[in-house]
ZATOR-603166 format. One record per residue: x, y, z of N, C-alpha, C in turn; residue in one letter; residue number from 0. Coordinates in steps of 0.001 Angstrom, whole numbers, plus 500000, padded with zeros to 6 digits. Layout:
SITE     n_X     n_Y     n_Z    ca_X    ca_Y    ca_Z     c_X     c_Y     c_Z  r    k
SITE       X       Y       Z       X       Y       Z       X       Y       Z  A  NUM
...
END
This chain:
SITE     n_X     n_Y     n_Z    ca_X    ca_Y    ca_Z     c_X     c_Y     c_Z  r    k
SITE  500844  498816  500000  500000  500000  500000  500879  501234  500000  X    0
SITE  500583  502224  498924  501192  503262  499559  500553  504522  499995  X    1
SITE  501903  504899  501127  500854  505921  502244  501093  507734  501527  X    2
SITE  500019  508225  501439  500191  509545  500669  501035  510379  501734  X    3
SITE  502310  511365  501103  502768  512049  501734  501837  513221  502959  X    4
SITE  501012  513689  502089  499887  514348  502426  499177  514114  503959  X    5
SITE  499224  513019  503826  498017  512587  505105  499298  512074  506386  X    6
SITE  500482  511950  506142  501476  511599  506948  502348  512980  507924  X    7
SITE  502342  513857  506724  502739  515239  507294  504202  515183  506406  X    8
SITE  504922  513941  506158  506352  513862  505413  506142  514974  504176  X    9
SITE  507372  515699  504291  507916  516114  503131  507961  515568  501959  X   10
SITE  507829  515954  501072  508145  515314  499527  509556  514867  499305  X   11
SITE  509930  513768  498964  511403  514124  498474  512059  514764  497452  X   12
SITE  513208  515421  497949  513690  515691  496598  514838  515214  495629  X   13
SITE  515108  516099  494909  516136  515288  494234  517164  515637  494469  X   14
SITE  518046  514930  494162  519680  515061  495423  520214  516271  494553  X   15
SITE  519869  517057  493424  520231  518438  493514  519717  519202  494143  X   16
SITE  519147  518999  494675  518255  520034  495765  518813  520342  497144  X   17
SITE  519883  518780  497388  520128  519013  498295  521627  520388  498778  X   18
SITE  522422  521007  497597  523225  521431  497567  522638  523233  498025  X   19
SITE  521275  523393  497670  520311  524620  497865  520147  524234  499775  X   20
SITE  519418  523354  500311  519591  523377  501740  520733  523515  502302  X   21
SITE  521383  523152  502070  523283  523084  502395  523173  525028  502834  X   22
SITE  523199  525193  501357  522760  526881  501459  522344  527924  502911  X   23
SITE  520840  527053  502678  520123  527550  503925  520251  527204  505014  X   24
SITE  521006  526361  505689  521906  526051  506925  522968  527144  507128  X   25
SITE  523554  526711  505755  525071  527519  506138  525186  529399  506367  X   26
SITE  523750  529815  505453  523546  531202  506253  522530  531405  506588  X   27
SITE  521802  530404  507582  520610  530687  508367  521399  531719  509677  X   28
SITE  520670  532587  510136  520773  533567  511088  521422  533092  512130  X   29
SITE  522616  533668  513076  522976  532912  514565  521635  532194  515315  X   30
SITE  521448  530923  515872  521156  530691  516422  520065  529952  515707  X   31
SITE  520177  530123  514242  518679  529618  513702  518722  528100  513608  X   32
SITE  520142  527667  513729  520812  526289  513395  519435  525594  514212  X   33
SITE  519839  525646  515224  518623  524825  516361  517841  524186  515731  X   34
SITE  516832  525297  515527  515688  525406  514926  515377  524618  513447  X   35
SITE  516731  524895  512855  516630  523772  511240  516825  522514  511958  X   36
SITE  517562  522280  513227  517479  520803  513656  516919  520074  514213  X   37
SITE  515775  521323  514852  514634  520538  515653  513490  520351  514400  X   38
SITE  513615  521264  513513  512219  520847  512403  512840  519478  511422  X   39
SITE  514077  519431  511378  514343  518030  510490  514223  516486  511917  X   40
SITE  514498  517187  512760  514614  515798  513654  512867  515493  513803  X   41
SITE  511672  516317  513621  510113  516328  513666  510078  515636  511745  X   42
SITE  511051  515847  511031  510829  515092  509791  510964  513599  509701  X   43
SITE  512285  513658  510307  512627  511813  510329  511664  511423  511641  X   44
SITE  511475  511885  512524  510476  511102  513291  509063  510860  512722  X   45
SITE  508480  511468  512106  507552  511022  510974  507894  510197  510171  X   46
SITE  508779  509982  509596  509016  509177  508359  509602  507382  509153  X   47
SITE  510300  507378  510688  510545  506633  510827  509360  505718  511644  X   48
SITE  508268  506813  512136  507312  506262  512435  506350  505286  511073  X   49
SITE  506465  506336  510098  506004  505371  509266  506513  504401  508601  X   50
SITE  507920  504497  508621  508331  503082  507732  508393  502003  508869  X   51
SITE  507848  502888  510409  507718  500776  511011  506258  500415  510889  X   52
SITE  505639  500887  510117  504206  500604  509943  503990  499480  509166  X   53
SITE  504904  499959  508111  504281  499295  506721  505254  497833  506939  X   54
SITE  504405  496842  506443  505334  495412  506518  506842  495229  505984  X   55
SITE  507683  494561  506703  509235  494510  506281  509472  494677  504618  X   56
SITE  510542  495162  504097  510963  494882  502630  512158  495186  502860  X   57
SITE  513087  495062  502337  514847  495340  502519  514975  496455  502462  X   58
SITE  514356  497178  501094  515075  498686  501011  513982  499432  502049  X   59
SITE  512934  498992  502554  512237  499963  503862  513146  500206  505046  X   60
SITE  513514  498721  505642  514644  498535  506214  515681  499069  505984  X   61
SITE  516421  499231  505055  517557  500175  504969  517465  501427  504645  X   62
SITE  516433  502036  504342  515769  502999  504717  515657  503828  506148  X   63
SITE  514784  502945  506964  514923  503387  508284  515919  503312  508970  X   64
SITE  517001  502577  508954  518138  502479  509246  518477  504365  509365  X   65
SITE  518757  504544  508274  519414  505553  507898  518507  507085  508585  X   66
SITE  517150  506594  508413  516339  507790  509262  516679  507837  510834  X   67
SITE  516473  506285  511030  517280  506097  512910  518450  507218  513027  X   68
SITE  519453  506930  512384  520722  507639  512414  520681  508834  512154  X   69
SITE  519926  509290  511387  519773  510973  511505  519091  511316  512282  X   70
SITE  518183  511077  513000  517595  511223  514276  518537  511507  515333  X   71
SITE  519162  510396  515827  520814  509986  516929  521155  511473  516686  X   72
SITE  521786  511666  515517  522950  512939  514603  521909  514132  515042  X   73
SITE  520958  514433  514616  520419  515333  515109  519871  516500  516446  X   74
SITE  519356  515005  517179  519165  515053  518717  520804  515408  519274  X   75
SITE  521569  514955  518741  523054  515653  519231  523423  516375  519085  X   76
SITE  523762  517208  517338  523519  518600  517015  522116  519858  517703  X   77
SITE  520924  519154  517977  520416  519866  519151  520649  520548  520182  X   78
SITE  521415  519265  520492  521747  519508  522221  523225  520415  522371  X   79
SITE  523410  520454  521093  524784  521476  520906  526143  520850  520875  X   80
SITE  525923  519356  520714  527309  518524  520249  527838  519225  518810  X   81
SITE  529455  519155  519400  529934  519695  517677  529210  521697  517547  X   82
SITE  529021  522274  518405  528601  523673  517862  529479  524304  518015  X   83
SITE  530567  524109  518000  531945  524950  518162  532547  524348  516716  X   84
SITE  532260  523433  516051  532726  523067  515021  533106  523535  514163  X   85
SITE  534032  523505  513273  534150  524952  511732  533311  524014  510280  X   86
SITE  532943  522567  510910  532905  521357  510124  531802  521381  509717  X   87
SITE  530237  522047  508967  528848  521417  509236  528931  520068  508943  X   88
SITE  527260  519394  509143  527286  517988  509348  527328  517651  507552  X   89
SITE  527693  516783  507059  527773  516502  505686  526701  515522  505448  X   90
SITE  526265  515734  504020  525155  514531  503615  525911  513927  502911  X   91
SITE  525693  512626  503447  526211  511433  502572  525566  510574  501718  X   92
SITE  525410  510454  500341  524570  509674  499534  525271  508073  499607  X   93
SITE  526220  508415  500077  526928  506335  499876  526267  505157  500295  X   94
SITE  525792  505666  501653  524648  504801  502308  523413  503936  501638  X   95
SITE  522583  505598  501098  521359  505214  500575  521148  506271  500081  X   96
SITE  521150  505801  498907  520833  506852  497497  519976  507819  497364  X   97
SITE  518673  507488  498260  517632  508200  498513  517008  509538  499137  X   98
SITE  518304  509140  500453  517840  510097  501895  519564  509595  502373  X   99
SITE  519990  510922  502489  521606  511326  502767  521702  511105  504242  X  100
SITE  523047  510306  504491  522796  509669  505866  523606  511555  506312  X  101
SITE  523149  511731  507797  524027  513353  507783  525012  512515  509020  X  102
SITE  526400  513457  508796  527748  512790  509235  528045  514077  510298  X  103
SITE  528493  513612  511472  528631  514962  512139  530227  514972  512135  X  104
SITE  531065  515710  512014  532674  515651  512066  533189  516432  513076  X  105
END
């Protein structure tokens, strides 16, 4: 079955050129706005990981959520202000899963 983005609250995905434009809007969001981009993406993957334990097992769901788990972890840490002294932002990594960029904190 598939579940409409719509009725879930998930974002649309995009396409991994898109992702070089957010990069953007991190890197000169306002002092202090960082937070705030990390508490609204960590409210994204918790939606999305709620729903991929819904739907019955398949491999790539599974490795899927995998990767939402872990940006969750990465996030909730960049929250809490791990790494905010950093010169490093967190990097998206497509190697993982082609789909949804695992984020790397350095």
């Amino acid at each position: 079955a598939v579940v409409s983005t719509q009725s879930t609250g998930i974002p649309m995905p995009l396409e991994v050129t898109s992702y070089p434009t957010l990069r953007f809007i991190v890197d000169n969001a306002p002092e202090g706005r960082e937070s705030e981009l990390f508490k609204e993406s960590l409210h994204h993957f918790t939606n999305v990981k709620g729903t991929l334990e819904k739907i019955p097992p398949q491999q790539s769901a599974d490795h899927l959520a995998k990767v939402v788990k872990m940006n969750c972890v990465q996030l909730g840490l960049l929250i809490n202000g791990h790494c905010k002294d950093s010169a490093n932002p967190p990097i998206l990594d497509f190697s993982v899963c082609h789909n949804v960029p695992f984020l790397k904190i350095t």
